[in-house]
Every structure is written in structure tokens, then in C-alpha cells.
N, C-alpha and C positions, 0 to 999 in steps of 0.2 A: 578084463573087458574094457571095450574103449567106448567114448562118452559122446552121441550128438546131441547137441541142445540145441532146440527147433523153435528162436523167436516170437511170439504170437502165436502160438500153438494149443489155446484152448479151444479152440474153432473153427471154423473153415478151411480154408489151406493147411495152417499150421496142423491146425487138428489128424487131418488125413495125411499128413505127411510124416508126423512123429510116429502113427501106427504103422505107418509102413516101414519106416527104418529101425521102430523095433521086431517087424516080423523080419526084419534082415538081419536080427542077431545084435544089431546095436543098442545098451543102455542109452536110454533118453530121458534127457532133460527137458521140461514139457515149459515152457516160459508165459506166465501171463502177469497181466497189468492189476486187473482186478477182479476177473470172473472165476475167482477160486473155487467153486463149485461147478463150474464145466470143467477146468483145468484139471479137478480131481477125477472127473467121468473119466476124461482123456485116461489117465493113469489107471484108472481101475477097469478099461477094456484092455489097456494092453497088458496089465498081471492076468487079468482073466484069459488070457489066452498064452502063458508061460513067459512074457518077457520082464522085461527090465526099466521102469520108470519112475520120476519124482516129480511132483510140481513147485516148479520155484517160480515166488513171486517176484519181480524188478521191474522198474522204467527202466527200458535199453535205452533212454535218450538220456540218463543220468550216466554219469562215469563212475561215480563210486559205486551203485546200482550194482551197474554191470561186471565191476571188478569181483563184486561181492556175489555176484550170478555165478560167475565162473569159478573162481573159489568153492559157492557150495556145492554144485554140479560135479566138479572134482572130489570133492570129499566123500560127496556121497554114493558116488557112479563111478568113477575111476576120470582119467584123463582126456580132457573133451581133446577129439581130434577129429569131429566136422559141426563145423558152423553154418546151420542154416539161416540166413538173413529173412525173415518171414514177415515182421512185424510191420503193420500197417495202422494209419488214421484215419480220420475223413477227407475226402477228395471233393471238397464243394466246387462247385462250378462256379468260375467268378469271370464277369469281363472283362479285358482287360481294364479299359475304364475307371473301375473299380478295385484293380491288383496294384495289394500292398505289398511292402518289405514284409509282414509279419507273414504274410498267405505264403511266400515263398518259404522262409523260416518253417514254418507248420511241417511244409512237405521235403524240406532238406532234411529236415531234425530225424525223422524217421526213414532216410533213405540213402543218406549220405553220414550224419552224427552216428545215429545206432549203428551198423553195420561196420565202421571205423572202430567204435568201445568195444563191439564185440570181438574182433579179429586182435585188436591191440589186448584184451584181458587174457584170452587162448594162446596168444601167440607166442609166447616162453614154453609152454608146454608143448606147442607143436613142434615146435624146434627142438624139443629134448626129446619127441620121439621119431625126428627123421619125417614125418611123412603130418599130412592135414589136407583137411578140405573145409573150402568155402564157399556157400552155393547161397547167393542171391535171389529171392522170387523178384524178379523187374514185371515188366509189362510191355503189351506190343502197342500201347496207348504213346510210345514210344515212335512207331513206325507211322499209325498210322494218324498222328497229328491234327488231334479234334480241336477246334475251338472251346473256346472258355476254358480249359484245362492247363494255361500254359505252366502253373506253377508244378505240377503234378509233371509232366511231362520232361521238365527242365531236369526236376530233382532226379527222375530215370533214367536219364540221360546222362547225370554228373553219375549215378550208382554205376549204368556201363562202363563207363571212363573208369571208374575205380576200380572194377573186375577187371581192364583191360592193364592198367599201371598196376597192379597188387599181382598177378599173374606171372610181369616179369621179376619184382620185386620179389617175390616170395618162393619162386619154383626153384632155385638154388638150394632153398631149403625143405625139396618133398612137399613142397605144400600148393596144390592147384586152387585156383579159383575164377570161377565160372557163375553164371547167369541165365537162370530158364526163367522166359520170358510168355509168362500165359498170355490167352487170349481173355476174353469173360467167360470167365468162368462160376456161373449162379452157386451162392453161398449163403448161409444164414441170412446177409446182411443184404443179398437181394430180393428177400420174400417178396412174391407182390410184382415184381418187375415179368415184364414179357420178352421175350428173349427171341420170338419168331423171327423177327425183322434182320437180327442181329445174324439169327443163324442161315436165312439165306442166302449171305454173303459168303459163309465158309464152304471151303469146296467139299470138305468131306460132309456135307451135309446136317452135320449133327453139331448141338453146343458140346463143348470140354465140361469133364468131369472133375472134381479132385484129384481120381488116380491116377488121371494122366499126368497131374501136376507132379505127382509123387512118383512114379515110375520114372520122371523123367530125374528129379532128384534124386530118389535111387542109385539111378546110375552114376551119377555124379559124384557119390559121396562112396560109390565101391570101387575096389580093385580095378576092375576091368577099363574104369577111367583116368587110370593111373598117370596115362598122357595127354591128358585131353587140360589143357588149363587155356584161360584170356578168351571161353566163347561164350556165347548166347547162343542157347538154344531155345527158337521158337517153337512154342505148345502152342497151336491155335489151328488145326486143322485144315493150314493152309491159307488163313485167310489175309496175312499179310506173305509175301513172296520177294524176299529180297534180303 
């Protein structure tokens, strides 16, 4: 059985992402920072429903961290051969005005730093079995270019870049990687927030869920995407168009 391990995966996106690529048959690697007790909930829905999960603790923005992420994940689960880049921080809004070197820093570290450690720790393994996958969660915060957010925005920007240069880089070796790119999508960490305004804008009418997040990773990390490498696929129900 082969190994995905789903960054930031005791919650929100991650969380519904790791359950869905274990009802896909894939051992998972459930990754958290420090909420070891959701990160074990994650694991004990997905045995309770006959799959295959561990929860490993690591900062993706350390390198020995993550070498040592990859490593147990292998030991324990067999041979990771998809990488989901999931992991997030806070996104404060700052004006420019007030935008340091460090705000930038903040949102490179987990969008550009992490998603580099984790692809360079796997990537001997994917090579030795022919084939991998790399699927990015970006954002369409990307497209549609808010104010106050420049540092967030930037760092999304440098992650596309990096799906688009790792894509030719790495497809010689079986190995794609790609970029789905939600819209807002209401998570734990949005309690409390109102979402009407937001969703008048999307053509299909409705805010995105999780699953769409994860149906669209799904795809990404099976078979049937076997030639699909260097895209961004927009989740947002249409509400950016280009």
C-alpha cells in the first residue's frame, strides 16, 4: 500500500481531505503541528470506517522536521507517493504601509519553504517507484487580488510558479504536480464569519464545501490523472473566470 501524507490535516481542508484519500484506498499520513488530539479524531474516523491512518507530529517549515515526517510516514505506512501541500498560518491583513520583510517571511515560510521540504524529503522515494504526486491547496485570493493581503497573495503566486517549474522538472520522473486552487471555503477557523455577501458573487450560487476541495484532490492524486501535471484547477464555483 502506498503512502499520502496530507500537511495540516488535523482540520479543516486537511482534515476532509485525508478522509477522502483514505476512502480512496490510500494509507495516510495525517500531519499536525500541535492539535494532537484532533489529529487523532482525523485517524480514528478513518479506522473506523476500515482504512489506513497515523498521526505524525512536525513543523513543515523545519527541514529536519520534515525529513523525519517522511521517514516515519514511510516506516509506518509504506512509501509516500502523494504529497499534499495543505498546511496553512494566519493571513492578517496588513497595509501596505505597514508591510515588513517578516509578513512576507510568515507567508513564504508555509507556502513556498514547506511545500519545497516536503517534495525534496519524498522525492528519492518517488523516484524509486516510477510514479508520485504533488497537489498544492493555493487560493483564488491569487486572481482575485484584494488589498491589504499583498504578502499572502505574493507567496500564492511564488507556490503557482513552483507547480508550474516542479511539473517540468519532475514529469520525467512519473511524477505530476499540480494546484487546486479554492475559493472560501468556511472552516473551523471561520466560525462567526458571514459568507452571504461572498456567495452572491459565485455564479453557482452556493459557498464551496470541503468535499469539493477533496474531490478535486482526489483526482489529482489518482490514476486517471496520470497526465495532467503544471495546472491549477480552480474550486470556486465559478467565481473567478480566467
Amino acid at each position: 500500500m502506498q503512502t499520502a501524507l496530507v500537511s495540516g490535516a488535523s482540520r479543516g481542508l486537511g482534515a476532509v481531505i485525508a478522509r477522502r484519500l483514505a476512502a480512496d484506498g490510500w494509507a495516510v499520513a495525517v500531519n499536525y503541528h500541535s492539535d494532537a488530539e484532533s489529529a487523532g479524531r482525523v485517524v480514528a474516523s478513518i479506522r473506523s470506517t476500515g482504512g489506513t491512518a497515523v498521526a505524525l507530529a512536525a513543523d513543515v517549515t523545519d527541514g529536519d522536521a520534515v525529513r523525519g515526517l517522511v521517514a516515519s510516514a514511510t516506516e509506518q505506512l509504506g512509501p509516500v507517493q502523494v504529497v499534499i501541500a495543505n498546511a496553512t498560518g494566519p493571513q492578517p491583513q496588513v497595509a501596505l504601509e505597514d508591510l515588513t520583510w517578516r509578513d512576507h517571511l510568515d507567508q513564504l515560510e508555509f507556502f513556498v519553504l514547506s511545500p519545497t521540504l516536503l517534495v525534496q524529503a519524498a522525492l528519492p522515494g518517488m523516484k524509486e517507484l516510477g510514479t508520485g504526486r504533488v497537489v498544492m491547496i493555493g487560493s483564488d485570493m491569487f486572481d482575485r487580488a484584494l488589498p491589504r493581503s499583498s504578502a499572502y497573495i505574493a507567496a500564492k503566486g511564488a507556490q503557482l510558479g513552483l507547480t508550474r517549474s516542479w511539473s517540468r522538472e519532475l514529469g520525467p520522473y512519473g511524477i505530476t504536480v499540480n494546484l487546486v486552487a479554492p475559493g472560501w471555503i468556511p472552516v473551523e477557523r471561520h466560525a462567526g464569519a458571514d459568507p452571504s455577501a461572498y456567495a452572491a458573487d459565485v455564479p453557482m450560487g452556493r459557498m464551496g464545501t470541503p468535499d469539493d476541495i477533496a474531490g478535486a484532490v482526489s483526482y489529482l492524486a489518482g490514476d486517471e490523472a496520470g497526465f495532467v501535471t503544471g495546472q491549477r484547477l480552480s474550486v470556486n464555483g465559478g467565481h473567478t473566470l480566467w
